[in-house]
N, C-alpha and C positions, 0 to 999 in steps of 0.2 A: 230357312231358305231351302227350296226343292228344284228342283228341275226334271227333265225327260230327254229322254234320249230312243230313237226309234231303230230297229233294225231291220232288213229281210233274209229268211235263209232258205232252205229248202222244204222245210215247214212251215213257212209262214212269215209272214211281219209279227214281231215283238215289240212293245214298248216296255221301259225301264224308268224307274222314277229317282232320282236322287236327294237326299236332305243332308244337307250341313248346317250344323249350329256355331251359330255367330257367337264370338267371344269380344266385348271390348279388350283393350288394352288400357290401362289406367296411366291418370298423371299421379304425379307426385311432389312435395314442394319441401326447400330443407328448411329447417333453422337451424341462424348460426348464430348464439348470445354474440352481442360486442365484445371485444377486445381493449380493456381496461389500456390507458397508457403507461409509458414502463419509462426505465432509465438502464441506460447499459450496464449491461453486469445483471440485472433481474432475471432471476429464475421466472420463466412462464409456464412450461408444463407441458402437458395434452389440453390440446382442442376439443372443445363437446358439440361438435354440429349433429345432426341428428336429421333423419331425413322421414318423411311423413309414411312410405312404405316400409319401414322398419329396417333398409337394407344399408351396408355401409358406408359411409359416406369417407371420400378422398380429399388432402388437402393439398394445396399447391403456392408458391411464392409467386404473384403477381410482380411485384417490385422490392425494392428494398432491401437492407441488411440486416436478413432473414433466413432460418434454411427449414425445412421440415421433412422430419423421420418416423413416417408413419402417421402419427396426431402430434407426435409429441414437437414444439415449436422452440427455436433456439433463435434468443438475438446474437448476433456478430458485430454488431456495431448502432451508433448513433443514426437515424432521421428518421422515413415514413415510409413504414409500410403495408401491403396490400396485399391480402391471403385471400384465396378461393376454395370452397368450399362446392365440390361437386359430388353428382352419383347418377355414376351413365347408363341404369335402370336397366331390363333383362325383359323376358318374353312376354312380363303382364305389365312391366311399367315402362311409360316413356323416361328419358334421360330427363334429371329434373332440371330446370332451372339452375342457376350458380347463386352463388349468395357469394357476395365479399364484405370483407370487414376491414377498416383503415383505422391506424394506432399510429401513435408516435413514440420514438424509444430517446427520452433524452439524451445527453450526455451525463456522465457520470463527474464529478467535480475533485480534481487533484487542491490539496493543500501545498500551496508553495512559500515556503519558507526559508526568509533572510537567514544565518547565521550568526550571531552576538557574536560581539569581538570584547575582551576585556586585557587592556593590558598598561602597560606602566608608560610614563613621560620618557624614559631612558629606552623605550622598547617601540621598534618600526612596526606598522600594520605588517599583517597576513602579503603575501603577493598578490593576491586575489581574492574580492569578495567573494565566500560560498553561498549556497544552499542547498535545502534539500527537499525534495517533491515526496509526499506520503498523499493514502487513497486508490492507489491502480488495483483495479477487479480481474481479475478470472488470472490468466499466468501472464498479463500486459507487465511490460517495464518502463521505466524510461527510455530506455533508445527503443523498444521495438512502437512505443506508442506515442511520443512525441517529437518536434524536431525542433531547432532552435533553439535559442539563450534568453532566460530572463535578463533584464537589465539590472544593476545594481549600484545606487549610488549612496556616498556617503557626504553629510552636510559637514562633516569636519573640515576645518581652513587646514593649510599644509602647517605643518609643526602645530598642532592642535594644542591650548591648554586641556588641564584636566578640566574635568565635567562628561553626563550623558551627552552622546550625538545620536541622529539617527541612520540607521540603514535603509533605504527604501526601495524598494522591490518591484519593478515593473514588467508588463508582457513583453516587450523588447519583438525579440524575434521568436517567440516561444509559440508553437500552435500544435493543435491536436484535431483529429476528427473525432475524435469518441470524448473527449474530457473540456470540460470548461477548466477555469484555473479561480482558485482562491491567495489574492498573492496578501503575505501577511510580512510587513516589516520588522528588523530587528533594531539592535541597539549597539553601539560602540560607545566603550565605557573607559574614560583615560584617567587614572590616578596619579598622586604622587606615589614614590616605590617607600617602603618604609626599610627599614634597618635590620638588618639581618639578626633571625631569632635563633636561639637554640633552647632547645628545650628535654629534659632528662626525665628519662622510664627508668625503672629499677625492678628486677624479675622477681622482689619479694622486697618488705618493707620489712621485714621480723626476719631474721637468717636464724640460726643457731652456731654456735661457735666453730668455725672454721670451714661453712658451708660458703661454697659459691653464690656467689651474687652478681649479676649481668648489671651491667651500668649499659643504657644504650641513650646515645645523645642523638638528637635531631636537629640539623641544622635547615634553615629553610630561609634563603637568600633572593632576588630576583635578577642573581647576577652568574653567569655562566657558572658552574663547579671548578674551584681552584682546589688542587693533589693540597692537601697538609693535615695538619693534628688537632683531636679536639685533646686536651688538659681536664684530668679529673684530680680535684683535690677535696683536703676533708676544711673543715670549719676551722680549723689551725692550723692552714695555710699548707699541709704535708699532699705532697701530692703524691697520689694513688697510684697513676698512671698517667701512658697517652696510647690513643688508641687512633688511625689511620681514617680519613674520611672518605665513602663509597658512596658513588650516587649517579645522578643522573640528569643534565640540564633538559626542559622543557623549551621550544622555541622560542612560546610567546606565553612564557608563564614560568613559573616557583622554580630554583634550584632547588628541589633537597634530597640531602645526603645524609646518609646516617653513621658514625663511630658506636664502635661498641669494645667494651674493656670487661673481663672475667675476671674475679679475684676474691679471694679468700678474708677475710674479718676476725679479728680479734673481739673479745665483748665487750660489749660497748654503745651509745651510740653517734651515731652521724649525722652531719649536715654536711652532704654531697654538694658540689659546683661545678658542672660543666663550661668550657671555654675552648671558641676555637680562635 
């Protein structure tokens, strides 16, 4: 491209000639691979868009629960979302084109689970049926990520014979934005109670003469723990000792409590009988 340019001075008319060389400006176009779909909690990464002038390309959240740090892309939650891929090109490229990419990030799936009850005809249910929710991703809990009650019922008639019943487990009022629910039922399980056992440990079965020997008895009841004595005697009726019962009742399960008696041996041997 040239031009001219004329002037007059006191010498004379001059003419002047100018050239400038044209430069295009360039397009450019990006690619940006698909975006595979995900489930909440999925690590995704860095973005690979890549633009045709070799320059960097920027990414951006269109919609969705979504964020992005630089390439690297983080979900936040469950549904659909919309990233854009741009590069607002510089003194030889025009700004390219956008490219966007649309994904679905499902929900992640909690296991919700009934609580088994097992317990005896002489013994009342729990106050309340439990359970308990396992599967929450990243630092989610229960109250920060769901709201509501499951439902829970139990098929047992009032004053139940023994036999299995079931527990059954529904969504009730239970919902989440980010988790689906897996609800999985349990079992309530009524026996008869049987008869209180005791049962005897001995700290060696071989003493040597005049060595200590722990007698320790176990009793295991399904009836609250009653304060008394278990009775240690030998095979001819001589009793050894008595030693004081310690324990512990269970609400809705075993009393047991253990006696224990120390004592010295003649040689000899024994048939021990524990009795409370």
């Amino acid at each position: 491209i040239s031009d001219t340019a004329t002037f007059t001075d006191t010498a004379g008319s001059h003419t002047i000639t100018f050239y400038a060389q044209a430069y295009a400006v360039q397009t450019q176009t990006i690619t940006f691979p698909a975006i595979g779909n995900h489930t909440y909690g999925d690590y995704v990464g860095n973005l690979t868009a890549t633009a045709s002038s070799g320059l960097p390309v920027t990414y951006s959240i269109v919609s969705g629960p979504a964020t992005i740090s630089g390439s690297y892309l983080n979900l936040t939650g469950a549904g659909t979302v919309v990233v854009q891929a741009d590069q607002a090109g510089n003194a030889s490229y025009l700004a390219a084109p956008p490219v966007q990419q649309t994904f679905t990030v499902a929900k992640a799936t909690l296991s919700v689970v009934a609580n088994q009850i097992e317990r005896y005809t002489s013994q009342l249910n729990p106050p309340a049926l439990t359970y308990e929710m396992t599967g929450f991703v990243l630092s989610d809990t229960q109250i920060s990520a769901t709201t509501g009650q499951p439902t829970l019922v139990s098929n047992a008639p009032p004053n139940p014979p023994t036999g299995s019943y079931v527990i059954t487990i529904t969504q009730g009022t239970r919902a989440s934005a980010n988790y689906a629910f897996n609800f999985i039922n349990s079992g309530l399980v009524i026996s008869s109670p049987s008869s209180t056992q005791t049962t005897l440990a001995l700290s060696t079965a071989t003493a040597t003469n005049q060595q200590v020997v722990t007698l320790t008895a176990t009793v295991t009841t399904i009836e609250p723990l009653v304060p008394g004595n278990v009775t240690f005697v030998d095979s001819n009726g001589h009793v050894l000792g008595h030693a004081g019962i310690v324990g512990e009742y269970a609400a809705y399960g075993y009393s047991t409590s253990t006696a224990t008696l120390s004592r010295k041996f003649a040689p000899g041997q024994y048939q021990i009988t524990a009795t409370d």
